[in-house]
C-alpha positions as CSV (number, residue, x, y, z in Angstrom):
1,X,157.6,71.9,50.2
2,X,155.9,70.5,53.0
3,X,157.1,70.8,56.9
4,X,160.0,68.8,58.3
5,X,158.6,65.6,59.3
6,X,158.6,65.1,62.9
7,X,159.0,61.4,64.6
8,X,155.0,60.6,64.7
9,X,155.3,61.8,61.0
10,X,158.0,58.7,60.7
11,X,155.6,56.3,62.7
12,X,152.5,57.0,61.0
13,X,153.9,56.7,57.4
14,X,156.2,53.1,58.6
15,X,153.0,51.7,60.0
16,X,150.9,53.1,57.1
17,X,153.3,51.2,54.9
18,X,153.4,47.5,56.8
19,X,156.5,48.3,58.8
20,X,156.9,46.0,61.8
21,X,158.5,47.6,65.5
22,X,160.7,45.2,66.6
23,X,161.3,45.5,70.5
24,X,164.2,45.5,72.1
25,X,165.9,45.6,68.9
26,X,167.3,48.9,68.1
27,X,170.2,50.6,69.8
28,X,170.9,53.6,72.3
29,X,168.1,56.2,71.6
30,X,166.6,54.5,68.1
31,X,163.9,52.3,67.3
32,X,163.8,49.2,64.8
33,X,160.9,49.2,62.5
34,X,161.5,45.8,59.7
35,X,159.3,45.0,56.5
36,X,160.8,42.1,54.9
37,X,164.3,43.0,53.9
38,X,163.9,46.5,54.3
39,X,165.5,47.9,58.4
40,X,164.7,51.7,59.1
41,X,166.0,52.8,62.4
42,X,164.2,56.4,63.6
43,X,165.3,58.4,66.5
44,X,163.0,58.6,69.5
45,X,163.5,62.2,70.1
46,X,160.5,64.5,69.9
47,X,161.6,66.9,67.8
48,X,162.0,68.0,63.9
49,X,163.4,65.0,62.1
50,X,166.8,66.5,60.6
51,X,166.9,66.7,56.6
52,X,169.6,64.1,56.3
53,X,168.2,62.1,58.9
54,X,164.9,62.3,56.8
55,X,166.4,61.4,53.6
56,X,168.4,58.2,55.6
57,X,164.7,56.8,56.8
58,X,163.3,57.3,53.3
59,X,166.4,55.7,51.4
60,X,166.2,52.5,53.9
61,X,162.7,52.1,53.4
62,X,163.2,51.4,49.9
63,X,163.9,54.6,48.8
64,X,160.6,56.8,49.4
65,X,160.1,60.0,47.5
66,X,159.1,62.8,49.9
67,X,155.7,62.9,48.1
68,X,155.2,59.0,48.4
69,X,156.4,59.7,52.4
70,X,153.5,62.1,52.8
71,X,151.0,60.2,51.4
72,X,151.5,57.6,53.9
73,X,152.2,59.9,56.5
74,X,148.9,61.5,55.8
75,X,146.4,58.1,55.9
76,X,147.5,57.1,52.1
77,X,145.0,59.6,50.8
78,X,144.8,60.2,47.4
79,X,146.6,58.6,44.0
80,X,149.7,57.2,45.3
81,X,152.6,59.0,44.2
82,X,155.3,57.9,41.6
């Protein structure tokens, strides 16, 4: 399995995938990142990305295997994943 994503890992993947920051928009310690209907808030803390905190992102960007979340992590390299 690869690594426990981190929250550039989060970034890289959102913006790989057409995800939109919104500024000013998310609450307390989290970031808003928007693509169409789809709302994924991500921590701003600099460390590991928890495992359920991991699954949470992936399930609100429209439900993201971790396969298909590392291939846009990693510059969409590749086939894309089922």
């Amino acid at each position: 399995m690869p690594r426990q994503p981190n929250r550039a890992d989060v970034v890289r993947a959102l913006i790989a995938a057409g995800f939109a920051f919104t500024p000013g928009r998310g609450r307390g310690s989290h970031d808003k990142w928007q693509l169409g209907r789809h709302t994924v808030m991500v921590p701003r803390h600099r460390s590991d990305v928890r495992p359920g905190t991991f699954a949470s992102i992936r399930r609100q960007s429209g439900g993201w295997s971790v396969a298909k979340f590392w291939w846009y992590a990693d510059g969409m390299r590749g086939p894309e994943p089922d």
